[in-house]
GUMAR-286923 format. One record per atom (N, C-alpha, C): y, z, x; residue in three letters. Coordinates in pm, whole numbers, padded with zeros to 5 digits, always signed. Layout:
<rs>
YZXALA...
</rs>
This chain:
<rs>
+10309+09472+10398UNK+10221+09578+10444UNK+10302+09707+10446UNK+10283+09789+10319UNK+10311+09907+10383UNK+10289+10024+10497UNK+10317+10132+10503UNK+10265+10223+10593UNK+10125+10281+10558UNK+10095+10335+10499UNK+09947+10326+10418UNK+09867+10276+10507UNK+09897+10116+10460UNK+09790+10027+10523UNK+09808+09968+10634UNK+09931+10026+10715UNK+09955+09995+10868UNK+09837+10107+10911UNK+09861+10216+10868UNK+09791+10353+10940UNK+09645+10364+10891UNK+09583+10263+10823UNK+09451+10257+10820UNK+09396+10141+10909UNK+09465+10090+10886UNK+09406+09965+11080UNK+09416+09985+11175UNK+09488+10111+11208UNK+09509+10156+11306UNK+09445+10281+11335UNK+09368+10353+11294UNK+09250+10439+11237UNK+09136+10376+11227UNK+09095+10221+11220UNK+09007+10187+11204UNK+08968+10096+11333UNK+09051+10048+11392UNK+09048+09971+11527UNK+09118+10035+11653UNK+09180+10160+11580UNK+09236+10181+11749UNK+09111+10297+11828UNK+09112+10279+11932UNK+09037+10318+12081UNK+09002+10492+12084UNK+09190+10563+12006UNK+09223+10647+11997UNK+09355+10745+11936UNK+09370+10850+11882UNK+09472+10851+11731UNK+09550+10812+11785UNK+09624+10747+11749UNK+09800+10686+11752UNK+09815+10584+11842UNK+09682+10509+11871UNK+09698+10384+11936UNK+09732+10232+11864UNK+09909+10187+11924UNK+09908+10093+11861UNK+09907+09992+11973UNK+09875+09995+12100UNK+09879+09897+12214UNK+09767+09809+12202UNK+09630+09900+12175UNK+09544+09814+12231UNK+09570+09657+12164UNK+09478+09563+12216UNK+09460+09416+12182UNK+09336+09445+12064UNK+09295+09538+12029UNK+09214+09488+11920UNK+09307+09565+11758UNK+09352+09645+11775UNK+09425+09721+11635UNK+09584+09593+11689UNK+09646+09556+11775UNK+09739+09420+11730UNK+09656+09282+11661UNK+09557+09261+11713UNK+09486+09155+11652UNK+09470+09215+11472UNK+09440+09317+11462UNK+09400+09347+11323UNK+09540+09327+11261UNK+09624+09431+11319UNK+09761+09394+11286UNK+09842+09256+11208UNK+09780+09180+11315UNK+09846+09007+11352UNK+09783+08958+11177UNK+09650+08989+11191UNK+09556+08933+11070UNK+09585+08988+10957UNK+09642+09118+10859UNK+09683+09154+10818UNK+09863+09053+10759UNK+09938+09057+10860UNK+10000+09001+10837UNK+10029+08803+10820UNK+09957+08807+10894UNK+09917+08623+10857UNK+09876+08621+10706UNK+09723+08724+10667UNK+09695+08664+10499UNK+09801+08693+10418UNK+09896+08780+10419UNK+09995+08808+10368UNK+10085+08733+10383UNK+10119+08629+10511UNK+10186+08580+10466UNK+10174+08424+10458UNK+10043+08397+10429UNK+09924+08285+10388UNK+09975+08278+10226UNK+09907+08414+10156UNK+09960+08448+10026UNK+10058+08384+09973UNK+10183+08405+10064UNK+10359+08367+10043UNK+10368+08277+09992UNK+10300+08189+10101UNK+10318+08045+10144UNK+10260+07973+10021UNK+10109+07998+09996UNK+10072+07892+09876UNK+10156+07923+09766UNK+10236+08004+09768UNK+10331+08014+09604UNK+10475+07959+09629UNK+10511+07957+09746UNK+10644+07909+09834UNK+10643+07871+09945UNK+10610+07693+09913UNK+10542+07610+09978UNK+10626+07503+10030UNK+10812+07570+10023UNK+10905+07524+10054UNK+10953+07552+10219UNK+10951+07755+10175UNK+10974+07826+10287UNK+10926+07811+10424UNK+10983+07732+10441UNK+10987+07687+10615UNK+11027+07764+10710UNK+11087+07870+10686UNK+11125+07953+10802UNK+10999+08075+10818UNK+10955+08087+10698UNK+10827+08208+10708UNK+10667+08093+10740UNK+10709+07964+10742UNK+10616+07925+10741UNK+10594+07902+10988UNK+10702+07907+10979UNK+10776+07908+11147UNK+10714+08053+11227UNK+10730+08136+11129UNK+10692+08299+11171UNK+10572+08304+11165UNK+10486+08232+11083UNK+10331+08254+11041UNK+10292+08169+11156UNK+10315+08070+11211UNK+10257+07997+11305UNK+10284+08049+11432UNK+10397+08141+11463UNK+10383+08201+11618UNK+10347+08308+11547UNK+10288+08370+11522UNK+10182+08520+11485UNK+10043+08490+11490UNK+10081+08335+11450UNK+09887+08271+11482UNK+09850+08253+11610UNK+09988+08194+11695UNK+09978+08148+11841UNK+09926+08332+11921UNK+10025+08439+11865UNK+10028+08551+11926UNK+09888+08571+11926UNK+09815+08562+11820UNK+09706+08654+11806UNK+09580+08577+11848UNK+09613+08413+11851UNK+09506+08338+11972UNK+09538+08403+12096UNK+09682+08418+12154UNK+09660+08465+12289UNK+09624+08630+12326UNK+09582+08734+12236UNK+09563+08832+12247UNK+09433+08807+12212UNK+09352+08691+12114UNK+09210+08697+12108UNK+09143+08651+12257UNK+09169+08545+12313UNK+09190+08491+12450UNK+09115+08593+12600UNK+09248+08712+12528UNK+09255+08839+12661UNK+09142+08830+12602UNK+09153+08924+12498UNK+08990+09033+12470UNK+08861+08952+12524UNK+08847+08818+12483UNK+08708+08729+12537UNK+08727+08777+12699UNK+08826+08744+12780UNK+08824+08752+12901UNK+08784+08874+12949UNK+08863+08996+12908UNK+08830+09132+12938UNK+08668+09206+12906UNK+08679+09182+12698UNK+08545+09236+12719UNK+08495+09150+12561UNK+08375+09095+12626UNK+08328+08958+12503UNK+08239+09056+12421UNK+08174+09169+12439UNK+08128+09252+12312UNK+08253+09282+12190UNK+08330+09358+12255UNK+08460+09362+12145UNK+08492+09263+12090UNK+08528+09122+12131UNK+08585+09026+12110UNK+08507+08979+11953UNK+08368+08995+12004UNK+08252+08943+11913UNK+08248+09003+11751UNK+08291+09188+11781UNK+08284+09243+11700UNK+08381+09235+11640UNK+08513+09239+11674UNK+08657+09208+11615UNK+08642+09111+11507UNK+08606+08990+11596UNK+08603+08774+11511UNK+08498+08843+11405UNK+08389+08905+11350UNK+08322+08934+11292UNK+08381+08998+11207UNK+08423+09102+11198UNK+08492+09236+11151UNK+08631+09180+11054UNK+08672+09081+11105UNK+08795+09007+11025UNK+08778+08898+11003UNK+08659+08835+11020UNK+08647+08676+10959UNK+08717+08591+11030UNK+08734+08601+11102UNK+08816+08511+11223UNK+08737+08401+11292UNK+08740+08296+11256UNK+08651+08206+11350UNK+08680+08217+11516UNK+08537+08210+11607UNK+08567+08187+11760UNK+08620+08053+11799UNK+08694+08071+11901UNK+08707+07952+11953UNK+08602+07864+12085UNK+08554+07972+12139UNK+08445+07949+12214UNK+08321+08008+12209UNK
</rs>
C-alpha cells in the first residue's frame, strides 16, 4: 500500500481530515492490508512468517470490529457492507 492509497481510506472513512484513530478508517486500514497480503500468500504459500502477520491483523481487526458493534451498530453495519466483510453476529 502506498501513500496514495493510505490517504484515500482515510478520506473516505475518517470522521474528519487527518483522522487516523478512529475504529472505522483502522478497520479499512486492517482490510486493505490483509487482501494484500491474501494476494502474497496464494503465490507464496511457503511464507510462514507473513502468513503469522496476516493472522494477528485478522485477530486486530475482529477486535476493533467487536468495539464498533458495541459502541455504534449503524456504523458497524455500514463498514461490514462497505468492505465485504462478513458479520459475526
Amino acid at each position: 500500500m502506498d501513500k496514495a492509497e493510505r490517504a484515500e481510506i482515510i478520506a473516505k472513512f475518517g470522521r474528519k481530515e487527518g483522522d487516523t484513530g478512529s475504529p472505522e478508517v483502522q478497520i479499512a486500514l486492517l482490510s486493505a492490508r490483509i487482501n494484500g497480503l491474501t494476494a502474497h500468500l496464494k503465490v507464496n504459500f511457503k511464507d510462514n512468517s507473513t502468513r503469522r502477520g496476516l493472522l494477528a491483523m485478522v485477530a486486530l481487526r475482529k477486535k476493533l470490529l467487536n468495539y464498533l458493534l458495541r459502541e455504534n451498530r449503524e456504523k458497524y453495519m455500514q463498514i461490514t457492507a462497505e468492505l465485504g466483510i462478513r458479520r459475526t453476529k
